[in-house]
C-alpha positions as CSV (number, residue, x, y, z in Angstrom):
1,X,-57.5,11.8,-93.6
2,X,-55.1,8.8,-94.2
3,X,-52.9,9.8,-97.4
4,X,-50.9,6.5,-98.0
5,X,-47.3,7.0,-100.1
6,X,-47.9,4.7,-103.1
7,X,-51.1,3.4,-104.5
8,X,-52.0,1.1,-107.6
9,X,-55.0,1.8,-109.4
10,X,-56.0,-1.4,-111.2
11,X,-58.9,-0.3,-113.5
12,X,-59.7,-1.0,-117.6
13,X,-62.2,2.2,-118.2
14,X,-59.3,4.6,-119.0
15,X,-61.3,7.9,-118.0
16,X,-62.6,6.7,-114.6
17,X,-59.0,5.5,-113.8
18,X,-57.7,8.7,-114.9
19,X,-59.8,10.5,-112.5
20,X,-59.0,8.9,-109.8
21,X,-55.0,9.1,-110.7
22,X,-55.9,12.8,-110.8
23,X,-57.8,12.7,-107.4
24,X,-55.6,10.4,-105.5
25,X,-52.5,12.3,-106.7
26,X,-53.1,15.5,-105.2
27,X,-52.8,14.0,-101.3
28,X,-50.4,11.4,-102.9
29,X,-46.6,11.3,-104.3
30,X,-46.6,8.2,-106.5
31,X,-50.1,6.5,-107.9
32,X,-49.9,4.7,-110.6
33,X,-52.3,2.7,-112.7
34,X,-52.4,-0.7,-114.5
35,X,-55.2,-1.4,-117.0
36,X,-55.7,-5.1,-116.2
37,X,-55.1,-7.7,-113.5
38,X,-51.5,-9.2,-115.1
39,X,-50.0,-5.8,-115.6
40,X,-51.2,-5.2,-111.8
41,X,-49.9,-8.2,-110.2
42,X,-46.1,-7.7,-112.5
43,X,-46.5,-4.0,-111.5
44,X,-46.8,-4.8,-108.1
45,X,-44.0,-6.6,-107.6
46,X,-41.4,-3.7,-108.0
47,X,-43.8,-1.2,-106.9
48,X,-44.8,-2.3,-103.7
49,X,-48.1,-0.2,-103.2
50,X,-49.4,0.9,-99.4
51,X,-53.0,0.7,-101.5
52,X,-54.4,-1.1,-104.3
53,X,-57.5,0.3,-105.9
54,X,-58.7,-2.7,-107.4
55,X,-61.7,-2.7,-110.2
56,X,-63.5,-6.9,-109.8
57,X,-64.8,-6.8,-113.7
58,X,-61.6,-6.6,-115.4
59,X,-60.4,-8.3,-118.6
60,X,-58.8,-11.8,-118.2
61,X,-58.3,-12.8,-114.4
62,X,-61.3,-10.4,-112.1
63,X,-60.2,-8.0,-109.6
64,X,-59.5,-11.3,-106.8
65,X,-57.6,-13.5,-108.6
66,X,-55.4,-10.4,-108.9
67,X,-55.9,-9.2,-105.4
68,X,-54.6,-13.1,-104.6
69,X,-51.9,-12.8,-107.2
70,X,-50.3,-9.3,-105.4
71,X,-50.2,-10.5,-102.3
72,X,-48.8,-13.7,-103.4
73,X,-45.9,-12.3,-104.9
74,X,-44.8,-10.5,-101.7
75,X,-45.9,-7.0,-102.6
76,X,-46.9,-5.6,-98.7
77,X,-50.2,-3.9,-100.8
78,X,-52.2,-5.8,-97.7
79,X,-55.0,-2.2,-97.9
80,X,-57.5,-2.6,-101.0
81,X,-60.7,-0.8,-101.4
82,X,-62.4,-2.8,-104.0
83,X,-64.7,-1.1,-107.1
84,X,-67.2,-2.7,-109.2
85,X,-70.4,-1.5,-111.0
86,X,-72.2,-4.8,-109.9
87,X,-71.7,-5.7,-105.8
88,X,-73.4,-8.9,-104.8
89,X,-73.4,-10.7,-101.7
90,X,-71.0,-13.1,-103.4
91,X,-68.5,-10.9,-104.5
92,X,-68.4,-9.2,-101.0
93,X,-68.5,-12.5,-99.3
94,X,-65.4,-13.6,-101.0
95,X,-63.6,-10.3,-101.4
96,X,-64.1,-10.3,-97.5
97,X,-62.5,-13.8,-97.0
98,X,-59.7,-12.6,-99.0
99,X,-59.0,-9.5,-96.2
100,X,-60.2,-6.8,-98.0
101,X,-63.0,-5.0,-96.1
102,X,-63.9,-1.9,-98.0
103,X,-65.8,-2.3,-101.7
104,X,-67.5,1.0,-103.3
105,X,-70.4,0.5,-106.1
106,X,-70.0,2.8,-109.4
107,X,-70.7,4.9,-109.3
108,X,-69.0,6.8,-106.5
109,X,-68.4,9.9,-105.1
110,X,-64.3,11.3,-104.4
111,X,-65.6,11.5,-100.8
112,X,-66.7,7.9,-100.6
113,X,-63.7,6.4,-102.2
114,X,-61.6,8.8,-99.7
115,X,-63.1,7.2,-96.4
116,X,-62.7,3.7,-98.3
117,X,-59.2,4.8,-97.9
118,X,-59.4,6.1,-94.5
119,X,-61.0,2.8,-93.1
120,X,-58.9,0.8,-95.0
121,X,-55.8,1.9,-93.2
């Protein structure tokens, strides 16, 4: 089990993202979360997650104009296990030519989103 030192959840429903601070927290020292994709990608820049948990139906810019946006601005958060409640080939396709490689349908299980992690590493 891969337990990475800082991780950005990036998620607008304010229970789910909760849960997961809760979750992630126990294995990890600093997770932190950011409701939508511009307080992610100014987050990110001090912050410098190993992870970004990254939601693709969020308000204003999705989940990988954000995912662009944080890499862009130097953070090293290359790891990003994608979530959305509607995966379609197209959203995988270009969430894959972007580099990430591990996206989870809601809903999901602790266990699933922890190998995510694991293969994300």
């Amino acid at each position: 089990m891969l337990c990475p030192s800082r991780i950005l959840i990036v998620e607008d429903e304010e229970i789910l993202a909760d849960n997961l601070k809760t979750f992630l927290g126990r294995r990890t020292p600093d997770v932190r979360i950011a409701a939508d994709a511009e307080a992610a990608i100014a987050m990110a820049k001090s912050f410098s997650p190993d992870l970004v948990i990254l939601d693709y139906a969020l308000p204003g810019i999705d989940g990988l104009r954000a995912y662009h946006e944080i890499v862009g601005s130097g953070s090293e958060a290359a790891n990003c296990v994608m979530i959305t409640g509607h995966l379609t080939e197209l959203v995988a396709e270009k969430a894959y030519r972007q580099g990430i490689r591990q996206m989870l349908c809601k809903p999901f299980s602790f266990a699933e989103l922890q190998q995510a992690i694991d293969l994300s590493h």
